[in-house]
N, C-alpha and C positions, 0 to 999 in steps of 0.2 A: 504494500500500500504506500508505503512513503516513497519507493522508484517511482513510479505510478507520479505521484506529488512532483518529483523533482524533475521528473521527464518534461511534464506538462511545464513547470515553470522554466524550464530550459529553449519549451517550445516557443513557449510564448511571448519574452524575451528575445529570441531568433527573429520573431514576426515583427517586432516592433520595431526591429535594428534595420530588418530588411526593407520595409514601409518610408522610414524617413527617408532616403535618397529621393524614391518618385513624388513623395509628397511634395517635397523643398521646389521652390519655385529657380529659374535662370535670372542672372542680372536681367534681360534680354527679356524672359517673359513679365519682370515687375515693371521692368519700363513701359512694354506692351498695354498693359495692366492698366497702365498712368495715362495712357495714350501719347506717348513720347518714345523715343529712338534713346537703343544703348546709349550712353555715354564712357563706358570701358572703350580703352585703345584699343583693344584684343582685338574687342568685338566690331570695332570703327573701323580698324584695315582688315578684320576678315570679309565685313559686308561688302566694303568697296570693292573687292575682288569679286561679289559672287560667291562668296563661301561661307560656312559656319566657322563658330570660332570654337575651336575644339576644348581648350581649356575650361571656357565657361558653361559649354551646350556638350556635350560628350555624344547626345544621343541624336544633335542637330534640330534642337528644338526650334533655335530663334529660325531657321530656314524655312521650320513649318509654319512658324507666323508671318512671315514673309506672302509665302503662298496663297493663304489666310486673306489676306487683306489685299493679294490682286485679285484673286477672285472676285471679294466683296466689292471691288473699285468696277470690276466688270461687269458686275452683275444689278451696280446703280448705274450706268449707261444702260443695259440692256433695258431699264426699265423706267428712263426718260425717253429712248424712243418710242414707246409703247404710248 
């Protein structure tokens, strides 16, 4: 019964450690968030190029807000011509 006990609080602990990474927000998503543009250098010369900035985006998030918001730009033209 107490393995039992110490397994689950081993597991559980495990769960919480693993959670924080995806929870945590990118400098690049709070900026998002604010409705304003990185202000990290990292992130300033990866954009200019066309790129994620790997240090602070690991998984390339700011790229998908990128994308994000051409769409949404295209998709308010698509629907002033109408």
């Amino acid at each position: 019964m107490k393995f039992n006990k110490i397994l689950g609080a081993a597991i559980g602990v495990t769960m919480v450690f693993m959670a924080g990474p995806v929870l945590a927000e990118t400098c690049c998503q709070k900026a998002a968030a604010a409705g304003k543009e990185c202000k990290d250098k990292c992130c300033i010369a990866a954009h200019k190029e066309g790129k994620s900035c790997v240090k602070c985006n690991p998984n390339k998030e700011d790229l998908k807000l990128k994308r994000t918001g051409k769409n949404s730009a295209k998709d308010a033209k698509s629907d002033k011509r109408s």
